[in-house]
N, C-alpha and C positions, 0 to 999 in steps of 0.2 A: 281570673288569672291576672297577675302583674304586669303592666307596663317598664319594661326596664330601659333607658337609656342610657349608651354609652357610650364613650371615646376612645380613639386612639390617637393619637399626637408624635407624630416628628420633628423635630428641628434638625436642620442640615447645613452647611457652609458649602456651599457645591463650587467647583472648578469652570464657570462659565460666565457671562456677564449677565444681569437682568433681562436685560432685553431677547437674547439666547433661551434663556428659561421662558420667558412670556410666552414666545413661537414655539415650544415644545410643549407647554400644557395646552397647547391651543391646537393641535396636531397628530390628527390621527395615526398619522406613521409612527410620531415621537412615544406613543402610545402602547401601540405595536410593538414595539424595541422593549420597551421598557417591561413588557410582561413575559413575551418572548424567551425559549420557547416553550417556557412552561406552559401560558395561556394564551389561545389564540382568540382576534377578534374580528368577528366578520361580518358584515351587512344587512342587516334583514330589507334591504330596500333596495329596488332594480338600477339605480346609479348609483351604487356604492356610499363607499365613505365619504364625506364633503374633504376638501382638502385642509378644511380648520373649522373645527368647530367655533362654531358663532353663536351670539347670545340669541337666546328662544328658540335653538333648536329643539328638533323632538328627535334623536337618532337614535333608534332602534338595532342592537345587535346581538349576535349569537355569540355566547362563549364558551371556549372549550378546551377542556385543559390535555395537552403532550397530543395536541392534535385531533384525537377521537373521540376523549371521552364527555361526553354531554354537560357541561355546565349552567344552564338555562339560557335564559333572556333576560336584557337588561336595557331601559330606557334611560338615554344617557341625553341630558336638559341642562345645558351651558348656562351660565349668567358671568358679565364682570361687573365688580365693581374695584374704586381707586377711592384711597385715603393717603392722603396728603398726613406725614407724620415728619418732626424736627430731625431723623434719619434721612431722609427720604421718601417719596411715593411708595405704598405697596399698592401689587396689583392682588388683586385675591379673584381668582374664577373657582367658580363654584357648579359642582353636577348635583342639580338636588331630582335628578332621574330617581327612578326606584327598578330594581330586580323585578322582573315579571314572572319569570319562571323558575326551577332550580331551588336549590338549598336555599338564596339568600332571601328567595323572595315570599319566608317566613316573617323577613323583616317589613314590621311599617314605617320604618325612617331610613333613610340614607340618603346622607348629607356630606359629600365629601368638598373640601374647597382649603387650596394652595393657595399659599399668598407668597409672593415674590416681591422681595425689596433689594435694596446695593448692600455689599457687605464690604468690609475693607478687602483693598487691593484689586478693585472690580471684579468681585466676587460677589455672589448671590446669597441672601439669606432665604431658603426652603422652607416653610412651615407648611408641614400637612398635614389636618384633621378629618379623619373620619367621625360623624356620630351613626350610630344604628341604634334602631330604637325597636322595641316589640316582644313577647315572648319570650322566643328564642335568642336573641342579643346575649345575654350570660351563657348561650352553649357555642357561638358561634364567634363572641369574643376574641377566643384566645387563638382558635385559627386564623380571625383578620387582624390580630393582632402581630404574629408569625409573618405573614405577607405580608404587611406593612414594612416589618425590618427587612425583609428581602429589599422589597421594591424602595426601600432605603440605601440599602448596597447598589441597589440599579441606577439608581438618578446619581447617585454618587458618582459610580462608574462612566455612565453615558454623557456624563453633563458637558465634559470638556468636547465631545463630539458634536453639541446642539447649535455652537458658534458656526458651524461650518453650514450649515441644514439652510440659512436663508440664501447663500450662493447656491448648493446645491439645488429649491428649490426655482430658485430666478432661471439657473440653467435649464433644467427639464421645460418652463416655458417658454423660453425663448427656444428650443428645439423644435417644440408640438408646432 
């Protein structure tokens, strides 16, 4: 059988400043929102969610879409890195996790990673690539291709709210 690899790609100008973007890919809540309420994400591990994914994690969660209905499990494995470009710095974090359970985890590649740079007006330029790779990948395509541009209208939407998330953030601990 074939190995097939393939992409999906976004480019975005989103309404928030870099640094606001950086904290929202790095942010399980920011996460949550963003899929919301279509898909839910929840913890396979007795302390929950970390409150930012950090590079070499191993986070483990359930996914499930409009609440109930079973989407597998998904190993979700952070990394950053930074390139210095005559624009500015990009940050690119990267989940190179893999689906454990579930529809996707037909797939043997998944490789998704955002990279965040300044765009004029202290505005963010968004680039996100999915690749998947395996068998299945040409039947499963066109539906992560579908969610892509959803969750293209979401960053869009949510973006101008992510400036706010490191007050809100700082607040709740300075409460606890």
């Amino acid at each position: 059988m074939p190995h097939w690899s393939m992409r999906i790609l976004l480019k975005l100008v989103i309404d928030c400043d870099p640094d606001a973007a950086w904290r929202a890919v790095h942010s399980p809540r920011a996460v949550a929102e963003l899929y919301g309420p279509v898909l839910d994400l929840a913890p396979l591990v007795p302390g929950g969610l970390p409150t930012s994914w950090s590079p070499g994690d191993d986070v483990p969660v359930e996914l499930s879409a409009f609440g109930s209905v079973p989407m597998g499990r998904q190993l979700i494995h952070p990394s950053d890195r930074f390139v210095d470009e005559p624009e500015g710095r990009v940050r690119i974090f990267r989940d190179s996790g893999i689906p454990l359970t579930g529809p996707l985890a037909s797939l043997d590649v998944w490789d998704h990673q955002m990279a965040i740079s300044p765009a004029a007006g202290g505005k963010t330029l968004w680039r996100d690539r999915l690749v998947i790779g395996g068998p299945t990948a040409p039947l499963l395509w066109p539906v992560l291709w579908s969610v892509w541009q959803w969750r293209g209208a979401r960053i869009r939407s949510l973006a101008p709210s992510w400036a706010h998330d490191e007050t809100t953030e700082r607040d709740a601990a300075a409460e606890a």
